[in-house]
BAGU-531955 format. One record per residue: x, y, z of N, C-alpha, C in turn. Coordinates in pm, whole numbers, padded with zeros to 5 digits, always signed. Example, Ala and Ser with C-alpha at 12.3 -4.5 7.8 and 13.67 -1.06 7.14 Angstrom:
BEGIN
+01319-00569+00780+01230-00450+00780+01320-00330+00780;+01285-00225+00708+01367-00106+00714+01290+00003+00787;
REM end
This chain:
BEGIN
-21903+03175-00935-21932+03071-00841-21802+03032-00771;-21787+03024-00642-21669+03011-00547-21622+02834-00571;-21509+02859-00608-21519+02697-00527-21428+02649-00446;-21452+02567-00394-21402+02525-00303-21268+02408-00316;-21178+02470-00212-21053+02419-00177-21014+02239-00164;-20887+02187-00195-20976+02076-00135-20869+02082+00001;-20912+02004+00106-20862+02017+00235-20708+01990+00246;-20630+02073+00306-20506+02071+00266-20425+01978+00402;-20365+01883+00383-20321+01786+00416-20205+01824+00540;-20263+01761+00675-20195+01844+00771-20023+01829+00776;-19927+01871+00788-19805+01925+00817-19736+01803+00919;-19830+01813+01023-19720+01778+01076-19729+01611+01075;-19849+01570+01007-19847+01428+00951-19768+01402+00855;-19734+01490+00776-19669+01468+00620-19551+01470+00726;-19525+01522+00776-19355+01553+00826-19335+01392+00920;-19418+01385+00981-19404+01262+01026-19413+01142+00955;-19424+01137+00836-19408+00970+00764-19250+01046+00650;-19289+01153+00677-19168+01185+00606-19036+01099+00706;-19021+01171+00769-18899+01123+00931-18922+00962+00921;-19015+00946+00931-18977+00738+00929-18961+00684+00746;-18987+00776+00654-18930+00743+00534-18766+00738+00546;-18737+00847+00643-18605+00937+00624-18528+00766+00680;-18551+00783+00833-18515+00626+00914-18469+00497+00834;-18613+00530+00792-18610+00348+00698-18483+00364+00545;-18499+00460+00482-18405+00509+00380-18248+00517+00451;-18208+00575+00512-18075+00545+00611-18067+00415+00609;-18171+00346+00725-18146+00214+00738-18078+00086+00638;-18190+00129+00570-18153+00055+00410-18035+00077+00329;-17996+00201+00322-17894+00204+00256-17784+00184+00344;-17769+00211+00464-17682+00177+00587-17678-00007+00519;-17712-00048+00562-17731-00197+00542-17657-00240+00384;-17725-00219+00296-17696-00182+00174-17524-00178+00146;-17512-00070+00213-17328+00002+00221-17249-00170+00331;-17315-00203+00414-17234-00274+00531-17196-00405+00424;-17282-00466+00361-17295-00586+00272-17234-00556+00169;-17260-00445+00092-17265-00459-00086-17097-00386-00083;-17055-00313+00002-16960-00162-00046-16848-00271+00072;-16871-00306+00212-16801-00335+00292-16763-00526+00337;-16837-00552+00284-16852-00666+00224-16894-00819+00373;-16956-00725+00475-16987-00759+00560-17146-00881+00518;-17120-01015+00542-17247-01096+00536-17277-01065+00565;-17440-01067+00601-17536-01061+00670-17566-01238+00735;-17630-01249+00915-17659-01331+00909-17851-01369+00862;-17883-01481+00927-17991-01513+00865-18092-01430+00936;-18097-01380+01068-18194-01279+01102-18154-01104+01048;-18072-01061+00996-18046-00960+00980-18115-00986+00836;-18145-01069+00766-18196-01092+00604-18365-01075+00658;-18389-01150+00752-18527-01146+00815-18564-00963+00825;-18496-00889+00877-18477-00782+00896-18490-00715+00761;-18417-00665+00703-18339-00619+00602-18555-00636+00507;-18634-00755+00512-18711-00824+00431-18817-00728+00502;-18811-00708+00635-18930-00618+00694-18880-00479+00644;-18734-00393+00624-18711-00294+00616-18714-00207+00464;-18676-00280+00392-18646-00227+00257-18766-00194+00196;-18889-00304+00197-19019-00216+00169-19102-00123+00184;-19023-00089+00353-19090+00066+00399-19016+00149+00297;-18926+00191+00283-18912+00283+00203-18993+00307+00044;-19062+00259+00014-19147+00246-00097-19287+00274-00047;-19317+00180+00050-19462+00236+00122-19412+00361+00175;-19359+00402+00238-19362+00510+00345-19338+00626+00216;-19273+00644+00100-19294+00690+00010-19411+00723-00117;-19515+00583-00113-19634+00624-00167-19695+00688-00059;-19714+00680+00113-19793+00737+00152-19762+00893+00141;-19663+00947+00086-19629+01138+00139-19653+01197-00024;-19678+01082-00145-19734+01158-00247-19810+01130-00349;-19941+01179-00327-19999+01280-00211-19990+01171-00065;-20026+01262+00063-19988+01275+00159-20155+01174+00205;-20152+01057+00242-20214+00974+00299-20211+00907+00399;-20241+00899+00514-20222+00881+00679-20238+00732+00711;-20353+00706+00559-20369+00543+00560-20235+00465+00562;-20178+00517+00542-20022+00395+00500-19974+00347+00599;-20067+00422+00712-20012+00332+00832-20063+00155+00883;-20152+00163+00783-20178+00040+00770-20112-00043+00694;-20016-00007+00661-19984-00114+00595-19837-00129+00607;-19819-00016+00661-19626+00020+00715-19668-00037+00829;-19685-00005+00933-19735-00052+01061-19667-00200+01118;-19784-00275+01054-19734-00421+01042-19577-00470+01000;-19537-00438+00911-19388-00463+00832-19331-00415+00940;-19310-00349+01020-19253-00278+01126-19269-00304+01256;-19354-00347+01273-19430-00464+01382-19331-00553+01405;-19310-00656+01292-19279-00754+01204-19103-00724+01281;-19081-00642+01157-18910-00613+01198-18887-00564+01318;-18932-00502+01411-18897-00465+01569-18887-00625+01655;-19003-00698+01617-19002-00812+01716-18882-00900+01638;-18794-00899+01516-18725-00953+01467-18592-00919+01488;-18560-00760+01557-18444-00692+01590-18463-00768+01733;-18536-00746+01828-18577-00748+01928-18526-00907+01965;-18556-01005+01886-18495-01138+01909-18351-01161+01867;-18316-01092+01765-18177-01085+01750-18084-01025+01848;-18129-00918+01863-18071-00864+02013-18077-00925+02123;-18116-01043+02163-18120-01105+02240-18016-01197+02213;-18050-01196+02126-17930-01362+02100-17833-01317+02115;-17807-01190+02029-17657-01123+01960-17616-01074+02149;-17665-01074+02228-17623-00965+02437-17616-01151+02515;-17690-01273+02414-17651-01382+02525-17753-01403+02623;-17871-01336+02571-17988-01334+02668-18093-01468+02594;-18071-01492+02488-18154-01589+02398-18057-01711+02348;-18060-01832+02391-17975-01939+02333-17932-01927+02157;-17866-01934+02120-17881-01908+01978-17881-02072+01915;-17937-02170+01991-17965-02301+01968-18124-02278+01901;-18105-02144+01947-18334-02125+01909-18357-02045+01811;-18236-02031+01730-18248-01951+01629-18183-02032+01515;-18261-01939+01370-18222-02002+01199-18117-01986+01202;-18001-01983+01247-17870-01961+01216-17733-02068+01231;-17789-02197+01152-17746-02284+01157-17631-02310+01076;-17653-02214+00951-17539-02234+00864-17547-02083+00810;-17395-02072+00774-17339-01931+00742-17327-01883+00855;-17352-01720+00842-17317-01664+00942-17356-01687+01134;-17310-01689+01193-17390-01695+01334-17452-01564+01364;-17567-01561+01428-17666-01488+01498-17595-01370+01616;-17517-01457+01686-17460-01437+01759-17327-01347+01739;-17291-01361+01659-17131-01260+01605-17189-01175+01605;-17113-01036+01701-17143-00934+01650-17054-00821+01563;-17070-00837+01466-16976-00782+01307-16875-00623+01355;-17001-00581+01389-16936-00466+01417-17015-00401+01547;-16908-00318+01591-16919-00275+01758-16846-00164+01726;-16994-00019+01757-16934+00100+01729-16959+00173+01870;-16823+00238+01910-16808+00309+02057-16825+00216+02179;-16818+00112+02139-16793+00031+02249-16900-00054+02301;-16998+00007+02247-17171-00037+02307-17321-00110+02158;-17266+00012+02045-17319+00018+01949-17315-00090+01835;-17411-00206+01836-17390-00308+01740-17539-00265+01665;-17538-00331+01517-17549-00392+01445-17779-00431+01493;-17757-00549+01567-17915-00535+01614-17973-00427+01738;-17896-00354+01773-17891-00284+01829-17985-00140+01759;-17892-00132+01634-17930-00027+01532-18024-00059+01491;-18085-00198+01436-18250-00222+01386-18321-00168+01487;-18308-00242+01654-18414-00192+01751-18448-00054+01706;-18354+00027+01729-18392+00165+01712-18513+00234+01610;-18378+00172+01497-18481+00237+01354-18611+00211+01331;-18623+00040+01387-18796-00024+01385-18834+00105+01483;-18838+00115+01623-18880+00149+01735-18931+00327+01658;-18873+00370+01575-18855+00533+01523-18957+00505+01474;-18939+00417+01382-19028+00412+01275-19218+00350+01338;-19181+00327+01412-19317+00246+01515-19392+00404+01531;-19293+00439+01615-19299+00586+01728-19401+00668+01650;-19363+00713+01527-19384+00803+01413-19500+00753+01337;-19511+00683+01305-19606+00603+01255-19712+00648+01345;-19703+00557+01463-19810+00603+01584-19879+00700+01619;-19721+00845+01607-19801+00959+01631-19859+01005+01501;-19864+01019+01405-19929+01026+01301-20086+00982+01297;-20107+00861+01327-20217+00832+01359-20277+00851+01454;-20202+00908+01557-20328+00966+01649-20334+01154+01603;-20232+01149+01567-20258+01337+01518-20391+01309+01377;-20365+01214+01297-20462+01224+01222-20624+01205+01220;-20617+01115+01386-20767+01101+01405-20798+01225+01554;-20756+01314+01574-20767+01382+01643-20857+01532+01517;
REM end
């Protein structure tokens, strides 16, 4: 009696939560290294940050084993979350957002930017991105998976 396979879990979905595991894992430990190794504070939106980021790597890791497309439900949001949280920091941190309108009343300011790499490259700069990757990927995943 034949039996049957069970459906083998498409490629280029696995590869894609893989790549925003990869993102969010950098990120984190990037962050990780700037604070713990370099001894750079963090201010109070980069903790806001840091609170949306560090759990993807755990979700984005149960979803690839085995390989489940659902996890975009639940990464999704957290990432949601942290893009619109880079996204306001970056504002503050370029002078486009009063930083009178932000938690950063005590300790670090919002506004300092710690580090400035090549002249252009800060700090909320680098969240936009990694959220934005991690959005991107996510996204296409879910439409490759309902296709």
């Amino acid at each position: 009696m034949p039996t049957s396979k069970p459906p083998e879990p498409p490629a280029s979905g696995w590869t894609l939560i893989f790549l925003a595991w990869l993102i969010a894992g950098v990120s984190t430990l990037g962050a990780l290294f700037l604070g713990e190794i370099m001894g750079y504070t963090p201010c109070v939106l980069c903790w806001y940050q840091r609170i949306a980021m560090f759990p993807l790597v755990l979700i984005l890791a149960a979803g690839l084993f085995p390989f489940d497309p659902r996890v975009l439900r639940y990464a999704l949001p957290l990432a949601l979350v942290g893009w619109a949280l880079a996204m306001f920091h970056w504002g503050v941190a370029s002078g486009i957002i009063p930083e009178t309108v932000t938690p950063c009343s005590k300790g670090v300011p919002c506004s300092v930017e710690q580090i400035v790499w090549f002249g252009f490259l800060t700090l909320p700069m680098l969240s936009v991105s990694a959220f934005s990757g991690i959005i991107a990927l996510l996204l296409m995943t879910h439409f490759k998976a309902s296709q």
